[in-house]
C-alpha positions as CSV (number, residue, x, y, z in Angstrom):
1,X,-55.6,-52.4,-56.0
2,X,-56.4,-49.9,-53.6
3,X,-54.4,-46.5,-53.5
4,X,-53.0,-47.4,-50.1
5,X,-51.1,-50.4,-51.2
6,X,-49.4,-48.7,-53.6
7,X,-45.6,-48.4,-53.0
8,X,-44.7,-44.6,-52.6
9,X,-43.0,-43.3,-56.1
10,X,-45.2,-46.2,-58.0
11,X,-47.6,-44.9,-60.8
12,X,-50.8,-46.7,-60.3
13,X,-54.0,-47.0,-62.6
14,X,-57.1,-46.5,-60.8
15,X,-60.5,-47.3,-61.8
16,X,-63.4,-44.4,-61.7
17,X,-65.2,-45.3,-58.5
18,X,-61.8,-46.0,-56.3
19,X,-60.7,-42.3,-58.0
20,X,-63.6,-40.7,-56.4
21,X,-64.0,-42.7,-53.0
22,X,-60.0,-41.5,-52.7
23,X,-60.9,-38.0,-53.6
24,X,-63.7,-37.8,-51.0
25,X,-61.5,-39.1,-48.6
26,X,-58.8,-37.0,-49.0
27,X,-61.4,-33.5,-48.9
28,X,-62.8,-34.9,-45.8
29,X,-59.0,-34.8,-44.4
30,X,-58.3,-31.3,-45.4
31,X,-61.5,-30.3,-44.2
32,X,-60.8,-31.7,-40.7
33,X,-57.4,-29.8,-40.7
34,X,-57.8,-26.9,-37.9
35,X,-56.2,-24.3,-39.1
36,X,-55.0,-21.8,-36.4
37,X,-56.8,-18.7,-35.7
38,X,-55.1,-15.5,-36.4
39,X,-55.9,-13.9,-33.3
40,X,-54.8,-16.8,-31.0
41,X,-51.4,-17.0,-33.2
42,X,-51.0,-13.3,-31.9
43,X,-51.9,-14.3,-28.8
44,X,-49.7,-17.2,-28.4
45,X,-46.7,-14.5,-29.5
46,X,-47.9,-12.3,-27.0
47,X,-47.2,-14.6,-24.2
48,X,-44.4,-16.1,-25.9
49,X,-42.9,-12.5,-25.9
50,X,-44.2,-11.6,-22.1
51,X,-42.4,-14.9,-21.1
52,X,-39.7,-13.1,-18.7
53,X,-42.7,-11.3,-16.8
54,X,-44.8,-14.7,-16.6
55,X,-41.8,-16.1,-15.0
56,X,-40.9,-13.9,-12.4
57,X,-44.5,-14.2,-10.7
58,X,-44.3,-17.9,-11.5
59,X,-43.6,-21.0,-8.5
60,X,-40.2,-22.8,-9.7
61,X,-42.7,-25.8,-10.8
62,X,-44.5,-23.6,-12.8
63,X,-41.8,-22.1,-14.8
64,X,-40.3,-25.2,-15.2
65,X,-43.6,-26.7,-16.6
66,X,-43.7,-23.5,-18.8
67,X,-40.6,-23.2,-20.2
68,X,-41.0,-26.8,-21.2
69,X,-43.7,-26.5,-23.2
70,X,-42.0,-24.3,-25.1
71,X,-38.0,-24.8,-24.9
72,X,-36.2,-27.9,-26.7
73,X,-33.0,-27.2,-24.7
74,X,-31.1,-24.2,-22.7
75,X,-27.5,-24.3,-23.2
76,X,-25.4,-23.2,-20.9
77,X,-21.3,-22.4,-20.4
78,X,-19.8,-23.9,-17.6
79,X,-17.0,-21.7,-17.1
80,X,-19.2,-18.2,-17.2
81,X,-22.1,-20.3,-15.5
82,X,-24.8,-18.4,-17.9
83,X,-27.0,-19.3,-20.6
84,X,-25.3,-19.2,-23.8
85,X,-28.5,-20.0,-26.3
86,X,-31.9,-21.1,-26.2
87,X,-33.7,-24.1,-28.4
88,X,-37.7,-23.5,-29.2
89,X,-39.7,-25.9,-29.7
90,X,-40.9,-25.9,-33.7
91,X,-44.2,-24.3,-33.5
92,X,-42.9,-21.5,-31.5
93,X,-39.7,-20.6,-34.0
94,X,-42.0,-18.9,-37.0
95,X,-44.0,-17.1,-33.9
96,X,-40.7,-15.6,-32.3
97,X,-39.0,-15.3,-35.8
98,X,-41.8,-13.3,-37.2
99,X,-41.1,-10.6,-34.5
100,X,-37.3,-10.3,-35.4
């Protein structure tokens, strides 16, 4: 039985070659990972963190397209008619969090 038609959680007995044709497959995944550039994560925080400056030279379409990319929601109080809190998207909350 292949590995892939194995139910998840079921312990399953594989011969010798199906072992290693699994194992080369699984290194050729990890290998193909893209792993993220230190200097382009900095960069990414700095224009995360120059975001009010970006959007004051900005046309309203290209905020809006820009804080989209980047916000999950914007909350806002009716009755004070401000923005109470902000929602990132999850690859920019350990960027901004790492600056707290």
């Amino acid at each position: 039985m292949p590995l892939e038609e194995v139910p998840p959680g079921a312990i399953a007995l594989v011969d010798e070659a199906e072992y290693r044709r699994q194992k080369v497959k699984m290194t050729a995944d990890l290998e193909a990972l893209v792993v993220p550039d230190f200097d382009a994560v900095r960069e990414v925080r700095a224009v995360i963190l120059a975001m009010p400056m970006l959007c004051t030279g900005a046309k309203l379409e290209e905020r809006h397209r820009l804080l989209a990319t980047v916000l999950d929601g914007v909350y806002v109080s009716f009755t004070d008619q401000a923005v109470v809190s902000v929602k990132l998207k999850n690859p920019f909350c350990d960027i901004v969090d790492d600056h707290r």
